[in-house]
MDTraj code that builds the backbone (N, CA, C; nanometers):
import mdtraj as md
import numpy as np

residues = "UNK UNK UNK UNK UNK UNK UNK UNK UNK UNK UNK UNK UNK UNK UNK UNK UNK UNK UNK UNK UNK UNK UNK UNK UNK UNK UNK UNK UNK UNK UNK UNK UNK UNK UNK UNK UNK UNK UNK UNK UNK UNK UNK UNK UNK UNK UNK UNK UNK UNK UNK UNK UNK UNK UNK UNK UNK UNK UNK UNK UNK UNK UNK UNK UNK UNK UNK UNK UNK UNK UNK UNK UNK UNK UNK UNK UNK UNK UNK UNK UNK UNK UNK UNK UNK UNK UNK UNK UNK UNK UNK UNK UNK UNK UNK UNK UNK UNK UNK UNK UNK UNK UNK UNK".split()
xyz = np.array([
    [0.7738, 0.4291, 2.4004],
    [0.8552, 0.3130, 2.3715],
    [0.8063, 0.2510, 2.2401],
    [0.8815, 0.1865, 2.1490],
    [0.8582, 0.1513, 2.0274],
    [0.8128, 0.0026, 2.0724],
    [0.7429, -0.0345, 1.9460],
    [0.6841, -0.1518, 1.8890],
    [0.7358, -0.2581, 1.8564],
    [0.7740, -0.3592, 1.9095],
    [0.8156, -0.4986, 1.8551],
    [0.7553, -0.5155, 1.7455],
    [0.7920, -0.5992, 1.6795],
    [0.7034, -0.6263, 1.5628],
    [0.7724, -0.7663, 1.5406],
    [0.7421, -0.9000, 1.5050],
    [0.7948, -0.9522, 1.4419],
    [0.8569, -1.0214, 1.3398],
    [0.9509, -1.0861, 1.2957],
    [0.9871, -1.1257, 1.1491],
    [0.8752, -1.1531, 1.0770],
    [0.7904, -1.2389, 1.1423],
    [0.6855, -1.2795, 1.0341],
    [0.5644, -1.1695, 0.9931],
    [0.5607, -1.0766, 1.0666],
    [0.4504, -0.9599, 1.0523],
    [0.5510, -0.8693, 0.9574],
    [0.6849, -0.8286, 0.9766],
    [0.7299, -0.7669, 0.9100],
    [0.7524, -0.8298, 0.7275],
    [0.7729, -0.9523, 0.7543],
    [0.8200, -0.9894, 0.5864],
    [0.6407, -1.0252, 0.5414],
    [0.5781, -1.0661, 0.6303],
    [0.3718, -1.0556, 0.5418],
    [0.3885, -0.8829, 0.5250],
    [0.4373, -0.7890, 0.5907],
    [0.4077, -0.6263, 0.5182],
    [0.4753, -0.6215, 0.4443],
    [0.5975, -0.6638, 0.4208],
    [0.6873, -0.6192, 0.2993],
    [0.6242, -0.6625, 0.1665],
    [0.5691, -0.8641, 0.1819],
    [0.5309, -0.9478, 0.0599],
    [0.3785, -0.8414, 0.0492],
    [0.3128, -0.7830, 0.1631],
    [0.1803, -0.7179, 0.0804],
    [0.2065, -0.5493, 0.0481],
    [0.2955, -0.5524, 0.0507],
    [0.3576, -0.3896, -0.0188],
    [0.3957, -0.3801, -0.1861],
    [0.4768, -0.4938, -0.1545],
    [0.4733, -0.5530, -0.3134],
    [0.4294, -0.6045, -0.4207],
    [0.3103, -0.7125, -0.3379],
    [0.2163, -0.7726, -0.4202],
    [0.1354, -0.6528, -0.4410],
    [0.0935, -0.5465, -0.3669],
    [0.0202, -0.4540, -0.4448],
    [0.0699, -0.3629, -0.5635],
    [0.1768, -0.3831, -0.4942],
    [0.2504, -0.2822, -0.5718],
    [0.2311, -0.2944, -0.7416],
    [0.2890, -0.4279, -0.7281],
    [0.2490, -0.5289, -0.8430],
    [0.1278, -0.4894, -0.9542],
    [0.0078, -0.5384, -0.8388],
    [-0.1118, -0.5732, -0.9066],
    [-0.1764, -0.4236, -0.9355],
    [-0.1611, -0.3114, -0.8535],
    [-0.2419, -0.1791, -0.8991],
    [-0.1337, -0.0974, -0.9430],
    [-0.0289, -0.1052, -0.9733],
    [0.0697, -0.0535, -1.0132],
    [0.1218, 0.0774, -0.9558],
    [0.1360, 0.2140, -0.9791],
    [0.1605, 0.3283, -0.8957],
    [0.3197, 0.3439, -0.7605],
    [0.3181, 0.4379, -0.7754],
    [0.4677, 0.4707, -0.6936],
    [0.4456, 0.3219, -0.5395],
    [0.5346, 0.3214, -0.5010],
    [0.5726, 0.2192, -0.3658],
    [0.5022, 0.3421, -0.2636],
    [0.5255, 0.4224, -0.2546],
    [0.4396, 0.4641, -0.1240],
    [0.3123, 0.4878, -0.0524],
    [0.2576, 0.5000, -0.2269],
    [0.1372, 0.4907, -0.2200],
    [0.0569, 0.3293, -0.1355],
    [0.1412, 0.2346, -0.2173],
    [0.1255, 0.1452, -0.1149],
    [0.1293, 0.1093, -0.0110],
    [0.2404, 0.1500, 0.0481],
    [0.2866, 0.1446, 0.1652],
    [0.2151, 0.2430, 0.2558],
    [0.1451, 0.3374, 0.1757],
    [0.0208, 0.3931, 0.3148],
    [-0.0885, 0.3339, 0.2500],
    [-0.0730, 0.2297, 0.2258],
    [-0.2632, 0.1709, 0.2231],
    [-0.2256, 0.0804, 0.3179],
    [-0.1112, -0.0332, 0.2931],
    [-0.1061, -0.1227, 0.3654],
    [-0.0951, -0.0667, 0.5351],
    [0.0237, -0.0015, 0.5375],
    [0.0542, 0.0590, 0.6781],
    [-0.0620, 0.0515, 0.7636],
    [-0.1761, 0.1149, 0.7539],
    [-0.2807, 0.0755, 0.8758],
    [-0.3487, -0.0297, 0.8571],
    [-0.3700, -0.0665, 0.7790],
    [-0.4253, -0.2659, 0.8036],
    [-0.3822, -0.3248, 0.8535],
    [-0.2207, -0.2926, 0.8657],
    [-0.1057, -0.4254, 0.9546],
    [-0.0995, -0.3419, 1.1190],
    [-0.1401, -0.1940, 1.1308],
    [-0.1225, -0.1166, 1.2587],
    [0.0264, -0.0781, 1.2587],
    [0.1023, -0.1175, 1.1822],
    [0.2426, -0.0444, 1.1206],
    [0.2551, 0.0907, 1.0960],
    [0.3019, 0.1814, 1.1424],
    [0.3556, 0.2839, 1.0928],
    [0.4226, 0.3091, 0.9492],
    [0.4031, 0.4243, 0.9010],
    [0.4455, 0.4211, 0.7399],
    [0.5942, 0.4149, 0.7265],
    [0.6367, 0.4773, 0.8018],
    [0.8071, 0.5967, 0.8262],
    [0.8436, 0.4039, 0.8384],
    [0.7904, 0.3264, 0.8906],
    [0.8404, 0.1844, 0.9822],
    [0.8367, 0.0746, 0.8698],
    [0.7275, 0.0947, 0.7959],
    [0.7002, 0.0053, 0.6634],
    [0.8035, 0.0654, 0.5261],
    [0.8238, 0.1713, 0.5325],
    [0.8992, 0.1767, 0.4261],
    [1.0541, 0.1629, 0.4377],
    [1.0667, 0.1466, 0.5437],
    [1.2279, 0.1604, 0.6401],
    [1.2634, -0.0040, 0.6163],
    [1.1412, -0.1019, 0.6683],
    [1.1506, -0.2402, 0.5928],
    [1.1439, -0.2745, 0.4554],
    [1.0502, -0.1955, 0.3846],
    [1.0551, -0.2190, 0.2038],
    [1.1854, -0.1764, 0.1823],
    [1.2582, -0.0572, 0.1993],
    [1.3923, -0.0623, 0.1773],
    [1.4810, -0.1952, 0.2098],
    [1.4886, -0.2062, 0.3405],
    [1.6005, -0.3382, 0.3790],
    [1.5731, -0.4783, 0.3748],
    [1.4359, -0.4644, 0.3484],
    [1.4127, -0.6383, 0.3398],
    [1.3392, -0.6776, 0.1876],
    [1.2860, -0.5656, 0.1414],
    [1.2286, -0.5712, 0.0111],
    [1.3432, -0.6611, -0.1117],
    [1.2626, -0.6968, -0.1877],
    [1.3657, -0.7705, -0.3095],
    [1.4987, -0.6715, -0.3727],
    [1.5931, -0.7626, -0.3841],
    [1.7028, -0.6915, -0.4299],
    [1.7031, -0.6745, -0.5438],
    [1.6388, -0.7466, -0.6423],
    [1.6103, -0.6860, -0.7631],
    [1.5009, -0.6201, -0.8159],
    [1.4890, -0.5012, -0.8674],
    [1.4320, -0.4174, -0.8836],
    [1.3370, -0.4762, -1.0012],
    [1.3646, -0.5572, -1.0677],
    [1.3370, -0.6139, -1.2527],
    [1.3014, -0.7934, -1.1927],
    [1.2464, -0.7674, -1.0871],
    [1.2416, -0.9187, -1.0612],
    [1.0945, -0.9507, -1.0958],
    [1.0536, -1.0871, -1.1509],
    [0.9342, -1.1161, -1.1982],
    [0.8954, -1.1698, -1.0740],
    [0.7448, -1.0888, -1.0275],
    [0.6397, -1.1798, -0.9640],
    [0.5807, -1.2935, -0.9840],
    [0.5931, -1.2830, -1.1002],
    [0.5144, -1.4385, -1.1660],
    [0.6460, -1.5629, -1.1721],
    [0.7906, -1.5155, -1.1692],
    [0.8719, -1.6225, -1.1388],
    [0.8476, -1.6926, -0.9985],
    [0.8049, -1.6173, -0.9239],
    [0.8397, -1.6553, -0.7687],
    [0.7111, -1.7641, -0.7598],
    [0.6158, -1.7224, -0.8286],
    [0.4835, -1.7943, -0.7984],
    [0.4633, -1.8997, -0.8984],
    [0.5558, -1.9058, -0.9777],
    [0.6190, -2.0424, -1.0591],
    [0.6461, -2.1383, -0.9620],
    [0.7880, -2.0999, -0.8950],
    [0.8586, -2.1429, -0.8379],
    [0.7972, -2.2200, -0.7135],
    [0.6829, -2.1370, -0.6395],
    [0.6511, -2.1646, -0.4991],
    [0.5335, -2.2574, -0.5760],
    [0.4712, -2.2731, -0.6961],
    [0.3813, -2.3790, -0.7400],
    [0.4354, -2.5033, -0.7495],
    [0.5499, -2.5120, -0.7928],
    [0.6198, -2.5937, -0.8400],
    [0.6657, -2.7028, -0.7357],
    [0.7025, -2.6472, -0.6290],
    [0.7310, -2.6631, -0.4586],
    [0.6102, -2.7430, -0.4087],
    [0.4945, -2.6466, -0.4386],
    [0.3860, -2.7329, -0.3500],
    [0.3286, -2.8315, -0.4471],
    [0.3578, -2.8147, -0.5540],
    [0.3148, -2.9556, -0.6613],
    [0.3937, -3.0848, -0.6043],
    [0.4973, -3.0335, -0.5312],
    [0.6017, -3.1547, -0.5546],
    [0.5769, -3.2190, -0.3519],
    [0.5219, -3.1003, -0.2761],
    [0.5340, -3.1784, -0.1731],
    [0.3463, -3.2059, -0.1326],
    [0.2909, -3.1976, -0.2669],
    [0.1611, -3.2759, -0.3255],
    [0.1950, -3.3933, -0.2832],
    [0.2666, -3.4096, -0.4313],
    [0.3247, -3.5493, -0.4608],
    [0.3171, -3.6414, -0.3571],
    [0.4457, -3.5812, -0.2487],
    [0.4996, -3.6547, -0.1719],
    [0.4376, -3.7295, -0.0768],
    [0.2937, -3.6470, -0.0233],
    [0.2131, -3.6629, 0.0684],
    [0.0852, -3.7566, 0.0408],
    [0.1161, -3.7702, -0.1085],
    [-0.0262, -3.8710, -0.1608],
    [0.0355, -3.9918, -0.1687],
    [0.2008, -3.9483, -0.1888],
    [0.2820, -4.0895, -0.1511],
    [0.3246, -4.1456, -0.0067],
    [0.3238, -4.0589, 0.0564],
    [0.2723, -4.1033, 0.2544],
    [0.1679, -4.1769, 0.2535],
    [0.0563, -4.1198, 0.1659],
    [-0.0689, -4.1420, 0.2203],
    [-0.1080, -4.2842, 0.1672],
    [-0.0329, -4.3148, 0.0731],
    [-0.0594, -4.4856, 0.0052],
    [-0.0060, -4.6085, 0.1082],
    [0.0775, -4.5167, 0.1278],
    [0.1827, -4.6173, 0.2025],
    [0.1469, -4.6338, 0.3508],
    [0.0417, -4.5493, 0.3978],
    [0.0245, -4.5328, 0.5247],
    [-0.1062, -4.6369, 0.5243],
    [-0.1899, -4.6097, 0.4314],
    [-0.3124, -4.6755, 0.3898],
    [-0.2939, -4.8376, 0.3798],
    [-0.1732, -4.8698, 0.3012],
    [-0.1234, -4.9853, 0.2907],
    [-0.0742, -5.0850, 0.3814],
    [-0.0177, -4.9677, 0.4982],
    [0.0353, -5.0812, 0.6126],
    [-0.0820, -5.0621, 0.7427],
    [-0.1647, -4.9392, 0.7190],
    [-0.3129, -5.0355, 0.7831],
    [-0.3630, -5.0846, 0.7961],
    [-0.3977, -5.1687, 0.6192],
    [-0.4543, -5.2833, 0.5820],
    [-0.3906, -5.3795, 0.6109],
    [-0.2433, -5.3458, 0.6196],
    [-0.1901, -5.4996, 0.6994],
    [-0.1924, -5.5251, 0.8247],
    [-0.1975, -5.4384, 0.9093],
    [-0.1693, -5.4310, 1.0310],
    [-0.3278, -5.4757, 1.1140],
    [-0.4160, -5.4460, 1.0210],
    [-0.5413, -5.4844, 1.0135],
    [-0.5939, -5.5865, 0.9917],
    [-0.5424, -5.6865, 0.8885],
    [-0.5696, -5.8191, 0.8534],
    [-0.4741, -5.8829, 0.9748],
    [-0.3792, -5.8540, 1.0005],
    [-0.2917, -5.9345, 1.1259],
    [-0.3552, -5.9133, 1.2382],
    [-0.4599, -5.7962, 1.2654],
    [-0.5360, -5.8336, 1.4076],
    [-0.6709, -5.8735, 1.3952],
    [-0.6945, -5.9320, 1.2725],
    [-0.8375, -5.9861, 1.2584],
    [-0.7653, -6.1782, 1.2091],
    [-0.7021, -6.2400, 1.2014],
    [-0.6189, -6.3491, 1.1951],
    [-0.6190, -6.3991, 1.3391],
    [-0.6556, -6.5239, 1.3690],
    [-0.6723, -6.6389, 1.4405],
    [-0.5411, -6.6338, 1.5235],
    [-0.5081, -6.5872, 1.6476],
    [-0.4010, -6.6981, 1.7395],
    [-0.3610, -6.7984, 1.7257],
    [-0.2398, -6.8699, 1.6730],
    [-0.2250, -7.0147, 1.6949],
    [-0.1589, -7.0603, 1.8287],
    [-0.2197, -7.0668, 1.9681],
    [-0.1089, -7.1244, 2.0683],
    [-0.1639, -7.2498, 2.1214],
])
top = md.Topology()
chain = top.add_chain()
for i, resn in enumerate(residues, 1):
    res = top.add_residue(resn, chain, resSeq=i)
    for name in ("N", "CA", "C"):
        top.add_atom(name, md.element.get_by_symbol(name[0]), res)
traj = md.Trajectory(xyz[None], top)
């Protein structure tokens, strides 16, 4: 009986088929039997996914994507140092209002 595998194990083998692919350069299969037993994937199974789930463009820049995904976490940086003021801020109030005198 075959192997479940799931989405997220399958698209981490596809993104590390490619990123090698990338970085040591050489044919795709070669990769795809290095990676194949690190993930416990079958090869015939990993390259059956680099075909159908792999990038559709062939001429696509790696270094765009990792622009892109910097750019993303720069911005939900941002966002979270701006939670974090604001969270800080209504502690200190919420803090001075339970250190303040009862008037009844």
């Amino acid at each position: 009986m075959p192997k479940k595998f799931s989405a997220e194990t399958r698209d981490r083998a596809v993104r590390m088929v490619y990123d090698r692919q990338a970085l040591e350069g050489g044919p795709r299969a070669e990769s795809i039997r290095a990676v194949a037993p690190q993930l416990g994937v079958g090869v015939e199974t990993l390259r059956i996914w680099c075909n159908r789930y792999g990038p559709t463009d062939a001429h696509a820049d790696p270094q765009e994507s990792l622009e892109q995904e910097n750019r993303r976490l720069r911005r939900e940086l941002a966002e979270s140092r701006r939670a974090n003021e604001i969270l800080k801020a209504a502690s200190a109030f919420f803090a001075a209002e339970l250190d303040r005198p009862t008037t009844k």
